[in-house]
C-alpha positions as CSV (number, residue, x, y, z in Angstrom):
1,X,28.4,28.0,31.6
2,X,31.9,28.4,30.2
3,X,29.8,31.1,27.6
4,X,28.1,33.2,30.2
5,X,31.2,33.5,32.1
6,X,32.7,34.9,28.8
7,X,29.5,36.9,28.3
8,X,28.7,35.5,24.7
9,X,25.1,35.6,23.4
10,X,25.1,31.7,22.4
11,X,21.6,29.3,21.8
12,X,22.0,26.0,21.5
13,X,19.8,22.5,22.3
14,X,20.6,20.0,25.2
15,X,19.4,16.4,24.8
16,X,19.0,15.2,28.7
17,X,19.6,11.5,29.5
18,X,15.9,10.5,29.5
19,X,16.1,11.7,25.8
20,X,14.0,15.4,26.6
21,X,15.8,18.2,24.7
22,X,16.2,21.1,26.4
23,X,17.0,24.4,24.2
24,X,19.2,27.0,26.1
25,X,19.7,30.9,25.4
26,X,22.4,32.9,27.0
27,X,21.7,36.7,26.7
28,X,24.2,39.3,28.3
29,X,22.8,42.4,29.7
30,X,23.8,45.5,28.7
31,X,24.2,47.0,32.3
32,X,26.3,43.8,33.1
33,X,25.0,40.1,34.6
34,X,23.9,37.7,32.0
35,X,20.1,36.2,31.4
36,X,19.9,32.2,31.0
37,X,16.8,31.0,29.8
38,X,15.9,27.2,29.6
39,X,13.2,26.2,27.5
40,X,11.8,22.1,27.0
41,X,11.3,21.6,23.1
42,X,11.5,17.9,22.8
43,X,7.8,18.2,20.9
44,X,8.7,21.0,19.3
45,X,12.0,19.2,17.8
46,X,10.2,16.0,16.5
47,X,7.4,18.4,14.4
48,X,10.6,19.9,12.8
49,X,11.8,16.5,12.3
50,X,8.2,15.1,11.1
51,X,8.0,17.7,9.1
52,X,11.3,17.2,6.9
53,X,10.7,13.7,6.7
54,X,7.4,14.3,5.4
55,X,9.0,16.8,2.9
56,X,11.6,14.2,1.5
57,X,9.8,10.5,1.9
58,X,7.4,9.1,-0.1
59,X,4.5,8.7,2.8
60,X,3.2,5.3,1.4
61,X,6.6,4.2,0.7
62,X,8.6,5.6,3.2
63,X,11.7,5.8,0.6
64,X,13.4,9.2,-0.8
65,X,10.9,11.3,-3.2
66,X,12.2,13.2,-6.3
67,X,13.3,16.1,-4.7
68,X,15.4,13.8,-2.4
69,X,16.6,12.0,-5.1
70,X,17.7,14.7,-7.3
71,X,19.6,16.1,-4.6
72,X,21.7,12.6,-4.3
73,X,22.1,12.1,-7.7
74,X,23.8,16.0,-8.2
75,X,25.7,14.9,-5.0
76,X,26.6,11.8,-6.5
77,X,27.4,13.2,-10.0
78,X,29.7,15.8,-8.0
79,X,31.4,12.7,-6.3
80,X,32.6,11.3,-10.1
81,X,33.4,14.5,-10.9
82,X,35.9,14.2,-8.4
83,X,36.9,10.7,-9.5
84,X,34.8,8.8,-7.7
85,X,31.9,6.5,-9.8
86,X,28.2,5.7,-9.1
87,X,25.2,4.3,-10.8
88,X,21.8,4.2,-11.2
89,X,19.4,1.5,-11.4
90,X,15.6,2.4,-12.4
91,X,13.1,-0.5,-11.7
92,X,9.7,-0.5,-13.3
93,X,6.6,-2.4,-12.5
94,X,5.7,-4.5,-15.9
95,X,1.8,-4.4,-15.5
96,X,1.3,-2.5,-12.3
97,X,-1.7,0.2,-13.8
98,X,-3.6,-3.4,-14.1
99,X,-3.5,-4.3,-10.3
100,X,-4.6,-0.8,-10.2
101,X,-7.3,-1.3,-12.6
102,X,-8.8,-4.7,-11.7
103,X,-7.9,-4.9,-7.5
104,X,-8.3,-1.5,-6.9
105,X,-5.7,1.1,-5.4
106,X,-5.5,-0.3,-2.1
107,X,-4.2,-3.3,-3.7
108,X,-1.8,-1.4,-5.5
109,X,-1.0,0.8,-2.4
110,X,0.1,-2.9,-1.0
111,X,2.1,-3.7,-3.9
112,X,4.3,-0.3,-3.6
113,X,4.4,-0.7,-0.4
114,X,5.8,-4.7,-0.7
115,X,8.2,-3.2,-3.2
116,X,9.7,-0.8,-1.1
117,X,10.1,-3.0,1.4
118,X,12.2,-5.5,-1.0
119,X,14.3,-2.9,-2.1
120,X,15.1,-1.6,1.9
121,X,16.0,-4.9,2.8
122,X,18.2,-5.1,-0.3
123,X,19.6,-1.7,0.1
124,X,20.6,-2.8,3.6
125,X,23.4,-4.9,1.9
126,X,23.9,-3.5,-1.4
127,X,22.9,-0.2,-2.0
128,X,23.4,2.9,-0.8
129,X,20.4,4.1,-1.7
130,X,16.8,4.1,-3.0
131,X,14.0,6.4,-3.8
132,X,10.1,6.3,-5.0
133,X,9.2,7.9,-8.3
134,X,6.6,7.7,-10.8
135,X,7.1,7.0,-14.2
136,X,6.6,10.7,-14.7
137,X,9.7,11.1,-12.9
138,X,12.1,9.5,-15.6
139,X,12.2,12.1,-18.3
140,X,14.8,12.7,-21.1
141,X,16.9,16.4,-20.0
């Protein structure tokens, strides 16, 4: 209210107590007075969510894709550049296009899937963090 009284154009989400989010738009009139408008877009806010997790998680996985993970490693090489350190620890699957091969990819979908899960629970006390790549993925500059 404090912004309508001062008769700024402002927009901005409220998250209610029941966990609704409520977007509100202040727009002052030209001939004076001030329009407030009050729109529920609680579903419209988890798409937007949805939709950037989609855009940076591995969907079998759930762990960071390349894009994510290049974005974190340039933050992280930024970081030493600054003085701070970092590392990087690739993990490969010995024999994984086999499991693939002879039990099928649903098999392998589990394996990934098993993996990931290691490597969260792992993270949760010693990393920071952990992404999903191919071997594609590791390629010299």
């Amino acid at each position: 209210m404090a912004l309508a009284r001062k008769g700024v154009a402002h927009c901005y989400d409220r998250t209610r107590p029941d966990g609704e989010i409520v977007e509100v738009r202040g727009i002052p009139l030209d001939a004076g007075g001030f329009v407030m408008i009050y729109h529920h877009v609680t579903k419209q806010r988890q798409y937007q969510q949805d939709i950037a997790h989609f855009a940076r998680d591995d969907p079998l996985t759930d762990l960071p894709n390349r894009p994510l993970f290049d974005d974190r490693l340039q933050n992280a090489v930024a970081q030493v550049k600054r003085g701070g350190y970092t590392a990087v620890l690739r993990i490969d699957l010995d024999g994984f296009k086999p499991v693939n091969d002879s039990w099928g990819h649903r098999a392998g979908d589990h394996v990934l899937a098993e993996v990931a899960d290691r490597m969260r629970r792992a993270k949760a006390t010693r990393w920071r963090e952990s992404a999903a790549m191919n071997s594609r993925s590791f390629r010299p500059a």
